[in-house]
C-alpha positions in Angstrom: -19.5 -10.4 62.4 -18.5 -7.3 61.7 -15.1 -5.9 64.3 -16.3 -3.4 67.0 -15.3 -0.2 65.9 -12.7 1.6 68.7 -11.7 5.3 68.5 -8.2 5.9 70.1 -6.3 8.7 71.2 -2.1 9.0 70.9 -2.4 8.1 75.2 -3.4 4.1 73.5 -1.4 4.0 70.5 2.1 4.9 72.7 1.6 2.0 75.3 0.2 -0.8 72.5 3.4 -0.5 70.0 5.8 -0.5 73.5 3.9 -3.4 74.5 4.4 -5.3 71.0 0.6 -5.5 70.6 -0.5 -3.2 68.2 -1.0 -5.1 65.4 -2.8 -7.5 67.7 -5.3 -4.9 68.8 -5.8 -3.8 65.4 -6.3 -7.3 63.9 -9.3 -8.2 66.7 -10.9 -4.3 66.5 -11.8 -1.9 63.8 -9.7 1.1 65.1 -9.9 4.5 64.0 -8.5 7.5 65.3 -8.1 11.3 63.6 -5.1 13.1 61.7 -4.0 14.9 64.5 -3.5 12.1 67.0 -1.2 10.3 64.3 0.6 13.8 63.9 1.2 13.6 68.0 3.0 10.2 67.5 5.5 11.6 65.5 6.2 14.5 67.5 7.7 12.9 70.3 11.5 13.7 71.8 13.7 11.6 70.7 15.7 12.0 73.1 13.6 12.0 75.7 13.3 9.0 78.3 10.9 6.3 77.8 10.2 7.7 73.9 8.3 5.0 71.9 9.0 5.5 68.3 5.6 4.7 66.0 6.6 4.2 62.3 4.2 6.6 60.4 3.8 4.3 57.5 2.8 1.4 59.5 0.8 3.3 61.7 -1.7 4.5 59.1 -1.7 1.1 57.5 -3.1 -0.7 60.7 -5.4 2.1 61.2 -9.4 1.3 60.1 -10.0 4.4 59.4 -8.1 8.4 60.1 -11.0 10.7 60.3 -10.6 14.8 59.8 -13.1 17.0 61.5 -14.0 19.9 59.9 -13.6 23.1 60.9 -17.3 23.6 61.7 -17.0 20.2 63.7 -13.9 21.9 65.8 -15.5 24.8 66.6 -19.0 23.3 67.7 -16.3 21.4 70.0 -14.8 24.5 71.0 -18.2 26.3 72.0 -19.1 22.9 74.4 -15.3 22.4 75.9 -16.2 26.3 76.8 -19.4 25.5 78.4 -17.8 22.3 80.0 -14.2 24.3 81.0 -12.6 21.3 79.5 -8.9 21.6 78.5 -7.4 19.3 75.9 -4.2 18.7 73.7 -4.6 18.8 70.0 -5.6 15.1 69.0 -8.5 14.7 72.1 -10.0 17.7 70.7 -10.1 16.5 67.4 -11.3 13.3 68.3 -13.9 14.4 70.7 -14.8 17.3 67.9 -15.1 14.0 65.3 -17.4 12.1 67.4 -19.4 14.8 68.9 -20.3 15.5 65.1 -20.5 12.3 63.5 -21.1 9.7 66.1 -23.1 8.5 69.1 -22.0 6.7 71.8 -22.6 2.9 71.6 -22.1 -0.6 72.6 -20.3 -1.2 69.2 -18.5 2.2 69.5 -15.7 2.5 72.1 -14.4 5.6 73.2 -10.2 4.7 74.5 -8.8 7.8 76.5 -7.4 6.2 78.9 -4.1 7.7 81.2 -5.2 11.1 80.7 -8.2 12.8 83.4 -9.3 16.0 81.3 -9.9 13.3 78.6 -11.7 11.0 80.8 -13.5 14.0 82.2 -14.9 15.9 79.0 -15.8 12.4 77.9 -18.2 12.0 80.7 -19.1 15.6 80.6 -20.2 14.5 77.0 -22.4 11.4 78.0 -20.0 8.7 76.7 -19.0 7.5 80.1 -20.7 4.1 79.4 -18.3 4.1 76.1 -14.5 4.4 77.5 -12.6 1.4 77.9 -9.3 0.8 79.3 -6.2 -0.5 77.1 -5.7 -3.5 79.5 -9.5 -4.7 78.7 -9.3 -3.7 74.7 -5.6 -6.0 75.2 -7.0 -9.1 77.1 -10.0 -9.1 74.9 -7.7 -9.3 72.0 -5.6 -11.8 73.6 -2.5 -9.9 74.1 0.6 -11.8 75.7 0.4 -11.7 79.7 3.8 -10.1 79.5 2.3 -7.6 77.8 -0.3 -7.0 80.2 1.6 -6.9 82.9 4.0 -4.4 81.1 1.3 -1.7 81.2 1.4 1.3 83.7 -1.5 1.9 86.0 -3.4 4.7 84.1 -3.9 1.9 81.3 -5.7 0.0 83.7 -9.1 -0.5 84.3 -9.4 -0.1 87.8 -7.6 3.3 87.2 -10.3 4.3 84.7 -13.4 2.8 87.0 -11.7 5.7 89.3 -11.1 8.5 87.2 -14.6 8.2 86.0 -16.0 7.5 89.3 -14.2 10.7 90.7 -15.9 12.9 88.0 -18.9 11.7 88.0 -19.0 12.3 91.9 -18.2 16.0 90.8 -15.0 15.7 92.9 -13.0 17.1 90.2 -13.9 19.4 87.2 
């Protein structure tokens, strides 16, 4: 049986290497992301508090596959996050650009933008409400490490997802 294919954004990659699971959730899913979410992990601060280095090398080895929209792709993106007033950093809009262009939403195609609302929100907007998934149920269904579980922050969460979701869809935020 073929792995479930699952799209993820830098907001998944950053919590699953902290957590020690990466190669766990790459191992059990076919995950695939685009060029400028794996630019976004290397851009972090240093410095900064709570920074979660991601080796590039290993990164893009674990990957299924790194997709590049085009430029027609971005700016079909563009015209729709206009119509939608969506706001997004560099590597949702590419990935929402890819999969608005190549992909429909599906059982076997999972959509992982979790911690982050607009993301949440232009991915209902979108239709693929039915397709986001939470790190914590991607994790358990891999059969990550308690710990590991239990090391994730709320917005990782499915219950924090069910309510982000639930909020937009109620149209009490746009």
């Amino acid at each position: 049986m073929p792995k479930r294919r699952v799209f993820v954004d830098t907001n998944a990659i950053f919590p699953a290497v902290q957590a020690g699971e990466w190669k766990r959730l790459c191992g059990y899913f076919s995950i695939e992301t685009v060029g400028a979410v794996v630019e976004e992990t290397q851009n972090g601060g240093v410095n900064r508090k709570g920074y979660v280095p991601v080796d590039r090398a290993m990164l893009e080895q674990s990957l299924a596959k790194i997709r590049h929209p085009s430029d027609e792709d971005r700016a079909a993106f563009r015209l729709k996050a206009l119509e939608l007033n969506l706001e997004l950093d560099a590597g949702e809009r590419d990935l929402l650009a890819y999969l608005l262009a190549h992909e429909k939403p599906r059982p076997e195609i999972l959509v992982l933008t979790t911690s982050d609302r607009a993301a949440v929100r232009a991915s209902c907007a979108l239709g693929w409400k039915d397709a986001l998934i939470s790190l914590e149920r991607l994790l358990t269904e891999a059969g990550a490490r308690p710990a590991a579980l239990k090391s994730l922050a709320d917005h990782y969460c499915e219950p924090w997802l069910c309510q982000a979701r639930t909020t937009f869809l109620l149209g009490l935020f746009k």
